[in-house]
KEMIZA-963846 format. One record per residue (C-alpha): chain; residue number from 1; x, y, z. Coordinates in steps of 0.2 Angstrom, whole numbers, plus 5000, padded with zeros to 4 digits. Each point is the difference from the previous one (the first is absolute). Example, Ala and Ser with C-alpha at 12.3 -4.5 7.8 and 13.67 -1.06 7.14 Angstrom:
BEGIN
{node A,1,{5062,4978,5039}}
{node A,2,{5006,5017,4997}}
//
This chain:
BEGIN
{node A,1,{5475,5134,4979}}
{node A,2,{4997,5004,4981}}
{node A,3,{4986,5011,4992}}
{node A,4,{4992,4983,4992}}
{node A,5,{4997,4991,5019}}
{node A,6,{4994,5015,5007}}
{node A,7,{4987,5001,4988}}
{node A,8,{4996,4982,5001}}
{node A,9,{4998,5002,5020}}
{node A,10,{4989,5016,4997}}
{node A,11,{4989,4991,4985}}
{node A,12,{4998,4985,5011}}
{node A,13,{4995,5012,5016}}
{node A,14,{4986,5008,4990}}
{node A,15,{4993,4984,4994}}
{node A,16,{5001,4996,5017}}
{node A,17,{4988,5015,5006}}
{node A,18,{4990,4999,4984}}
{node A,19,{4993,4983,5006}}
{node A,20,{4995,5004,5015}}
{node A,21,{4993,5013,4998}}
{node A,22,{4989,4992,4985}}
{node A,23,{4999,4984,5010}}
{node A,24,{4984,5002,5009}}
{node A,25,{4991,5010,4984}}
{node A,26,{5005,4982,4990}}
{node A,27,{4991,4990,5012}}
{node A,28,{4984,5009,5000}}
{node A,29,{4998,4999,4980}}
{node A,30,{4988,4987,4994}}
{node A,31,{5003,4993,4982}}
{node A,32,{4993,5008,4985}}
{node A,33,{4981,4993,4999}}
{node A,34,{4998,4989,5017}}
{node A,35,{4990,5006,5013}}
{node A,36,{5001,5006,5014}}
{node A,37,{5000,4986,5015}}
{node A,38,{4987,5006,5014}}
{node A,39,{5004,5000,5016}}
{node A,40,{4992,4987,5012}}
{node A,41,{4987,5010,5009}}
{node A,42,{4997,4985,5013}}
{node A,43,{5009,5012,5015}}
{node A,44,{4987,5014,4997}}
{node A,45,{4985,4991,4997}}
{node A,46,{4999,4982,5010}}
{node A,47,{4994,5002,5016}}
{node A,48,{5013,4997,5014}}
{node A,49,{4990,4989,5012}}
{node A,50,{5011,5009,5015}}
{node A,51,{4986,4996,5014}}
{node A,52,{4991,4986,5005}}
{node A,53,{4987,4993,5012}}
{node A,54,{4997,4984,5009}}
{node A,55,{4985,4995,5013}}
{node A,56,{5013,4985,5004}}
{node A,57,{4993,4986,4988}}
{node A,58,{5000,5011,4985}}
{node A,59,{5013,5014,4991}}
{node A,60,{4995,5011,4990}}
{node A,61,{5012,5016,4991}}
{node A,62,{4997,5017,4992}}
{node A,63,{5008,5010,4990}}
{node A,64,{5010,5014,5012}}
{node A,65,{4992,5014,4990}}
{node A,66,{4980,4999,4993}}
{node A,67,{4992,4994,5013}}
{node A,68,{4995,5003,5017}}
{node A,69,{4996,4988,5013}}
{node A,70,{4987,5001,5015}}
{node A,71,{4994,4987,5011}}
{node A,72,{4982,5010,5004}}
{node A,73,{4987,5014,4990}}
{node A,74,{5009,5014,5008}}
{node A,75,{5015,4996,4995}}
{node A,76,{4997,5001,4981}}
{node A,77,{5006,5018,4989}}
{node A,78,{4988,4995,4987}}
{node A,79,{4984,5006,5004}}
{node A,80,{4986,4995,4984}}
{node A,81,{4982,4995,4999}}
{node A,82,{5005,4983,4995}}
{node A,83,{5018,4997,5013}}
{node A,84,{5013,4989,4995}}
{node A,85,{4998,4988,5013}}
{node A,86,{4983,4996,5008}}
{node A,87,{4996,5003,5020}}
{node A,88,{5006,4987,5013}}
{node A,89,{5016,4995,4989}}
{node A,90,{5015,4992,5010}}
{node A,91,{5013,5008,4988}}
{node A,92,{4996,5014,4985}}
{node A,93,{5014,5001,4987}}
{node A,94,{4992,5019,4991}}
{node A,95,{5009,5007,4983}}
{node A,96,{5003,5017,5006}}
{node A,97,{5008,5011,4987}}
{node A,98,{4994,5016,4990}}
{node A,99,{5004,4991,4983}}
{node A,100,{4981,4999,4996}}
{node A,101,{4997,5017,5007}}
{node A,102,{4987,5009,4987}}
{node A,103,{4993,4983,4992}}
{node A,104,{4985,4990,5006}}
{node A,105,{5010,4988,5011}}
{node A,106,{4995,4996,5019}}
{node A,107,{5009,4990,5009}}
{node A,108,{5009,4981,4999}}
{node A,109,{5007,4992,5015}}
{node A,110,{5002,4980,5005}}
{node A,111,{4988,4996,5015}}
{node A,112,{5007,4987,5010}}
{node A,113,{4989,4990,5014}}
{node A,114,{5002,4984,5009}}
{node A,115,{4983,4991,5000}}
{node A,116,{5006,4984,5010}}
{node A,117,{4987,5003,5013}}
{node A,118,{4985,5000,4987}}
{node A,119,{5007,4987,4986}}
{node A,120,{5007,4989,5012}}
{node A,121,{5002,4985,4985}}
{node A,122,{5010,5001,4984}}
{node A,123,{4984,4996,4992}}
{node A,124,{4988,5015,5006}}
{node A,125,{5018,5013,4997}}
{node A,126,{5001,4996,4983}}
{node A,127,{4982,5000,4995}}
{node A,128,{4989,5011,5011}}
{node A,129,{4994,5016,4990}}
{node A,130,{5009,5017,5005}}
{node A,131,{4989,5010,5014}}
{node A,132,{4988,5011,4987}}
{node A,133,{4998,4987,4988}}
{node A,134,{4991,4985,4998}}
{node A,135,{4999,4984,4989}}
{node A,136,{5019,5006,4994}}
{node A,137,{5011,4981,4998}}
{node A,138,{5019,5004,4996}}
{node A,139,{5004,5001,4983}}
{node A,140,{5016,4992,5002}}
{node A,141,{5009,4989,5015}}
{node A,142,{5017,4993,5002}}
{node A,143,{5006,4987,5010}}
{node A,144,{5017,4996,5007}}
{node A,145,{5009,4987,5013}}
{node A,146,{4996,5011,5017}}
{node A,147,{4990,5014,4995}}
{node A,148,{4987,5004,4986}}
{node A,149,{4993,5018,4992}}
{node A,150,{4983,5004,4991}}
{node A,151,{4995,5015,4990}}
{node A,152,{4986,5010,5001}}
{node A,153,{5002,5013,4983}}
{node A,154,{4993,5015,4995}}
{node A,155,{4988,5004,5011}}
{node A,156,{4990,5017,5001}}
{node A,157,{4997,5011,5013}}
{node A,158,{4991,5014,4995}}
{node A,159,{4992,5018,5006}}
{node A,160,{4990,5013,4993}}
{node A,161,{5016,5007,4987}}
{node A,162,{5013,4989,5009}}
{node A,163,{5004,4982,4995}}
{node A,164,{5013,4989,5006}}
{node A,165,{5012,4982,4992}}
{node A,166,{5002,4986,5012}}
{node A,167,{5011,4985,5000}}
{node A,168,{4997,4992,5016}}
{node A,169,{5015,4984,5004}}
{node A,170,{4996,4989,5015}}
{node A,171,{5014,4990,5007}}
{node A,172,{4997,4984,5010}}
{node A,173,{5017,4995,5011}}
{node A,174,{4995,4988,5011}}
{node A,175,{4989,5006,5010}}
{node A,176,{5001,5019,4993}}
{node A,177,{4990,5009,4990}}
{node A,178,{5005,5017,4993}}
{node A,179,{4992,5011,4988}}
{node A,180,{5009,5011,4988}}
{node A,181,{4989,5014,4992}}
{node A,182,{5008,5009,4986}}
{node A,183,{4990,5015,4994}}
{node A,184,{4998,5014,4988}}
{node A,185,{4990,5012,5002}}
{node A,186,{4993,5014,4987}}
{node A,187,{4986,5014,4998}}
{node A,188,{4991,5002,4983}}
{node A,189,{5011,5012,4991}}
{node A,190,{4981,5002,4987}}
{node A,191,{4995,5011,5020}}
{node A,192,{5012,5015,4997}}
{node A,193,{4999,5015,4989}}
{node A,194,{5009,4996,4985}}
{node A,195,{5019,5002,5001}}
{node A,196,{4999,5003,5018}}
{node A,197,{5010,4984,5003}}
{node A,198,{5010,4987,4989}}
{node A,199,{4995,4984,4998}}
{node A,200,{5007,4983,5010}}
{node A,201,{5004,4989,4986}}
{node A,202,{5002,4985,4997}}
{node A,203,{5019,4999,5000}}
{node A,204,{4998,5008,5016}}
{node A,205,{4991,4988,5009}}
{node A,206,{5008,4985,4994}}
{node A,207,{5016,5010,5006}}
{node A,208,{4993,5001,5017}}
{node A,209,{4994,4981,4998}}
{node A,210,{5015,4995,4997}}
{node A,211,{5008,5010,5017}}
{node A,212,{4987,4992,5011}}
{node A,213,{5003,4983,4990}}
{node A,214,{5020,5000,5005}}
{node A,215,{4995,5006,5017}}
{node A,216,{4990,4983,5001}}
{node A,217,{5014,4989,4992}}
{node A,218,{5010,5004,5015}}
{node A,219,{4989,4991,5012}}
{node A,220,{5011,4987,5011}}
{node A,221,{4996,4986,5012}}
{node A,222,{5012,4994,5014}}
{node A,223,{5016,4993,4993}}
{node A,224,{5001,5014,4988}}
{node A,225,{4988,4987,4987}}
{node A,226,{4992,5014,4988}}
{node A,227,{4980,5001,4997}}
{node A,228,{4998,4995,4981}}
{node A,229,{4983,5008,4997}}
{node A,230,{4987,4997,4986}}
{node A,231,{4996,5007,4984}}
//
């Protein structure tokens, strides 16, 4: 075999290497002056709704990590002045994380209750005032072909320095009722020395909203037909 044909083998071996080597460095580059693409952060931060619950009539899921579920007082690991869900629930679905640890936050949980033996009509579900309040009407009501939903928004629930956000969602399915209780709850953050705690913002209830919200949207009835809830 000649000089030349060795060399041209040996040439051609060394490019071989070179590329890859440099390979996996070339893909990696971006072009001069685009940005960067993000990388989708839905796997880190959508809840996984890994858990559910179901009284037979009606499913409801969680996320597998957040939230903690309990059927009676006792069985709640969040202990405030105002609780997540109020005594005498069927089912309590409490935010139970440390994320809000050192800020002026509470507690937040969905209160579920079947109120078939007290609202026995579709007409006294939807309409009758939440136990506490009176002269409350829904401030919004859907109807659909089997099953209809009203909303009762915003309503307070205050303590001395503790105050609470309720959306209350009835449900009539035939001759169900159920009552879904979504709630924040905070303390006044003007009650503690000054930078003793950080404040609960905005941006951080509406994030915690928007948790208990999806929760919501997950309700199911037999059939697998999914609850569309009001606004």
């Amino acid at each position: 075999m000649s000089k030349k044909i060795i060399f041209s083998v040996l040439a051609l071996l060394i490019l071989i290497v070179a590329f890859w080597l440099l390979y996996p460095l070339m893909q990696d580059r971006k072009p001069v002056g685009q940005p960067a693409v993000p990388q989708s952060s839905t796997s880190s931060s959508s809840p996984v709704f890994g858990q559910s619950i179901s009284d037979g009539t009606i499913t409801i899921s969680y996320p597998s990590s957040g939230f903690g579920l309990a059927v009676n007082q006792n069985q709640l690991f969040v202990h405030a002045y105002i609780p997540p869900c109020n005594q005498g629930f069927n089912f309590c679905l409490y935010y139970n994380t440390s994320t809000y640890q050192g800020t002026n936050f509470e507690s937040a949980g969905i209160a579920i209750n079947n109120l078939s033996a007290f609202f026995p009509t579709a007409e006294k579900c939807l309409n009758t005032p939440p136990e506490g309040y009176t002269n409350v009407t829904p401030t919004s009501t859907v109807n659909h072909n089997n099953y209809s939903v009203s909303l009762f928004s915003n309503l307070g629930n205050a303590a001395v320095g503790h105050y609470a956000t309720d959306n209350i969602y009835r449900l009539a399915y035939g001759k169900q009722c159920y009552e879904f209780d979504a709630r924040i709850g905070e303390t006044q953050f003007a009650n503690y020395p000054a930078g003793s705690i950080k404040l609960f913002t905005k941006s951080d209830y509406n994030f915690i909203e928007s948790e208990l919200q999806s929760i919501l949207n997950t309700i199911t009835l037999p059939g697998g037909e999914k609850v569309i809830l009001p606004s």
